[in-house]
N, C-alpha and C positions, 0 to 999 in steps of 0.2 A: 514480563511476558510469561505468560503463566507453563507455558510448553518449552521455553529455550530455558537450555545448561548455561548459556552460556554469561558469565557473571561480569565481564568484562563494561565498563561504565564508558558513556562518552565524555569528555570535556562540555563544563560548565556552556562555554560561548558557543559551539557547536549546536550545544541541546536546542540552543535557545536560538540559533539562526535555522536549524530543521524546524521549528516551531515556528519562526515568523513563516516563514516558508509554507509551510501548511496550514496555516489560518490566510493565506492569500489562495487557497485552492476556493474558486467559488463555489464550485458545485459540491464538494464538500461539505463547506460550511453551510450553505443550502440543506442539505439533507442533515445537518446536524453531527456528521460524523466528529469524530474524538480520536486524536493520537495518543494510543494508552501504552503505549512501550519501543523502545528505542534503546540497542545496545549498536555495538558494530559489527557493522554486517547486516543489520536485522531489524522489522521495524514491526511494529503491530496496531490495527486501524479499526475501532468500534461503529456501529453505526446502528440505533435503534431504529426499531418498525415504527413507521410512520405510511399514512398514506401516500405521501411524495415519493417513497422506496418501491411501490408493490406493483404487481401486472393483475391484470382481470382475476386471477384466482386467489386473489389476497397475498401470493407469498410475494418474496421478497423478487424484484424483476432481474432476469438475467444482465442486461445492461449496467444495474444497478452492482453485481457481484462483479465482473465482470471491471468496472472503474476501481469498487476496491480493493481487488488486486491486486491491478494495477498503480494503483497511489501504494502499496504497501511494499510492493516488488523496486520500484522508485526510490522512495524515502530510506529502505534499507540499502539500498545503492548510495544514494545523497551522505548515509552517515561515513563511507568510505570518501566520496567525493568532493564535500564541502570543505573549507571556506571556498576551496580552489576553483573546481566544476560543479559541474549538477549535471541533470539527463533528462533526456524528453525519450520517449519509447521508441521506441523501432519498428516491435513489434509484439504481439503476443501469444497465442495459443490458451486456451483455458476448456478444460471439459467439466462437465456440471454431472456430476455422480450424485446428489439424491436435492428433490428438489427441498427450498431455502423456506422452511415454515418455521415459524418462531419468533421471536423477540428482540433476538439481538443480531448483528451479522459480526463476524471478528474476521479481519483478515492478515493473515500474518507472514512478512514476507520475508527474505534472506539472498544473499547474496554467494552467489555458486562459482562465479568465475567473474574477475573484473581486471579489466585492460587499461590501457590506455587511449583506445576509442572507444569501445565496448565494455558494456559488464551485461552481465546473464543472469538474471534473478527469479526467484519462484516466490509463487506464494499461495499458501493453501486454507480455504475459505469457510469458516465453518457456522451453524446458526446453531445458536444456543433455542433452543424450546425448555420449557420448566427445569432450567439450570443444567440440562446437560447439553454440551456439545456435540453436534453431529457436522461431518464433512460435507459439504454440498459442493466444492471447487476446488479444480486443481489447476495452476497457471504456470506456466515456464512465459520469459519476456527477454528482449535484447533491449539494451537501452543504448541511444550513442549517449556521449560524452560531451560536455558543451561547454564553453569559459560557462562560469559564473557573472550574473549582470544582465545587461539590458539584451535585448534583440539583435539588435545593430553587429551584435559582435560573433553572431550564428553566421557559417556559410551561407552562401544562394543555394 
């Protein structure tokens, strides 16, 4: 992750169960997105332009930032979480400070405070245009806390 200090590695089985994990995200994979960095705490989520990604003015659709995030704010939660739990969102907040023109989206998330029912993660969204980065999003999310596993094992 081109922007984190932070040098700390995850374990081999980990890496590799956040990686089944996100190649089960449909929509995701749908759009092509790419997990291209994962430490702990911290996760980072590629996603080129395509016409599947854009709204009426060609850039990249707020929806579209907005998911990734959200899956970045998650997954850098899940590297704390997993084998054990995982999280589904609670909720989120995101402001769009310049609009998503470019080629590439990167969204890169971290983890700010994590509980035992909750964790609290950010993640700030940028679109690379002719190889430089520019900010287009900024996200704060609560995520609850959930076994690990099927449905069945969620509250009502």
């Amino acid at each position: 992750m081109s922007n984190e200090k932070n040098v700390a590695t995850l374990d081999h089985t980990l890496a590799l169960l956040l990686l089944e994990s996100f190649n089960a995200q449909g929509v995701l994979h749908a759009w092509n997105a790419r997990l291209t960095g994962m430490a702990p705490g911290t996760c980072e989520i590629s996603l080129p332009m395509s016409p599947l990604v854009t709204q009426q003015h060609g850039y990249f659709h707020g929806g579209v930032i907005g998911t990734m995030a959200d899956a970045a704010g998650g997954y850098a939660a899940n590297t704390q979480l997993m084998p054990v739990s995982e999280c589904l969102s609670a909720e989120y907040k995101i402001n769009f400070v310049a609009p998503a023109i470019g080629d590439t989206l990167i969204a890169r998330g971290k983890v700010l405070k994590a509980g035992k029912t909750l964790v609290v993660s950010s993640a700030e969204v940028f679109v690379v245009n002719q190889g430089k980065e520019k900010l287009c999003a900024i996200m704060q999310q609560t995520l609850f806390v959930i076994p690990k596993g099927s449905p069945e094992k969620l509250p009502a």
